[in-house]
C-alpha positions in Angstrom: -1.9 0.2 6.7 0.8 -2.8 5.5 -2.6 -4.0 3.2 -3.7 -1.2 1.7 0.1 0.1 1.0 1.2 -3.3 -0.6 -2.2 -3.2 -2.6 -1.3 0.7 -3.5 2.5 -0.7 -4.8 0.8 -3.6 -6.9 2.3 -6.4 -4.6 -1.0 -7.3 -3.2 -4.2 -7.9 -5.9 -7.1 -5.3 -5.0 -10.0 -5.5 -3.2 -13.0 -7.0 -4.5 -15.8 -4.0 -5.1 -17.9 -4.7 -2.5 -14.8 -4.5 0.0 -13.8 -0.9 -1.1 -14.2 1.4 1.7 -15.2 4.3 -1.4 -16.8 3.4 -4.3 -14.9 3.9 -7.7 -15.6 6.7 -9.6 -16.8 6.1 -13.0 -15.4 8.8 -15.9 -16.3 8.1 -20.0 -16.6 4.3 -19.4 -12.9 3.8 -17.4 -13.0 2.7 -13.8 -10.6 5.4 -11.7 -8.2 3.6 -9.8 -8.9 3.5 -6.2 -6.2 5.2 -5.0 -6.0 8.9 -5.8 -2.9 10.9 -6.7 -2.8 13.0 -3.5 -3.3 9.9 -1.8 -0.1 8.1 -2.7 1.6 11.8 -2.4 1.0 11.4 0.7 1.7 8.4 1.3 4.5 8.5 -0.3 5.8 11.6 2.1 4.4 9.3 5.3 6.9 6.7 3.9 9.8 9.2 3.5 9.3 10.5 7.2 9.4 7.0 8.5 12.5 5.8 6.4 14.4 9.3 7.8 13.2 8.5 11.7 14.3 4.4 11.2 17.9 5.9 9.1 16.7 3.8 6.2 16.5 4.5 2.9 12.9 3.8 1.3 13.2 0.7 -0.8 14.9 -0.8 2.2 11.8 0.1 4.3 9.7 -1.1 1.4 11.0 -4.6 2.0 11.3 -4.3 5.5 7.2 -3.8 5.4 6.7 -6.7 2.9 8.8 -9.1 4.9 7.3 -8.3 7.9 3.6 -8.3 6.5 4.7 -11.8 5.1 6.1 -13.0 8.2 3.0 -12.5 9.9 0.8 -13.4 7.3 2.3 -16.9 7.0 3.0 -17.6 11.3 5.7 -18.2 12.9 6.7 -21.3 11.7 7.9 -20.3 7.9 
C-alpha cells in the first residue's frame, strides 16, 4: 500500500511500464494516468477512515505514512 499511495500523491516517481500491474490505456495519443479517479476516491475515503479510527487529521497521517515508509526504507540506523 505505502508504495503505491506515495506514488498515487507524487512523492514517489512511477513505475516503469513493464512494472504496472494494468497496462495504461491509450486515448487520442495521451497516456491515461495509471491511477483512476474512483481509485484515488477511494483511496482517499480509506485514508479518511483511518485518520478518524487513529484521531488524526489526514495531512498528519500523510506524514505519519511517509516517515514511516522512510524509516524503513533507509534501516534503522538513519
Amino acid at each position: 500500500m505505502n508504495e503505491d499511495f506515495l506514488r498515487a500523491l507524487g512523492r514517489l516517481p512511477r513505475k516503469a511500464p513493464e512494472l504496472r500491474k494494468t497496462p495504461t490505456k491509450r486515448k487520442l495519443g495521451k497516456v491515461a494516468k495509471p491511477m483512476s479517479i474512483s481509485a484515488s476516491k477511494q483511496e482517499k475515503e480509506r485514508l479518511t477512515q483511518e485518520a478518524n479510527k487513529l484521531g488524526l487529521k489526514v495531512s498528519a497521517l500523510i506524514r505519519k505514512i511517509i516517515k514511516d515508509y522512510f524509516k524503513e526504507k533507509d534501516g534503522p540506523h538513519s
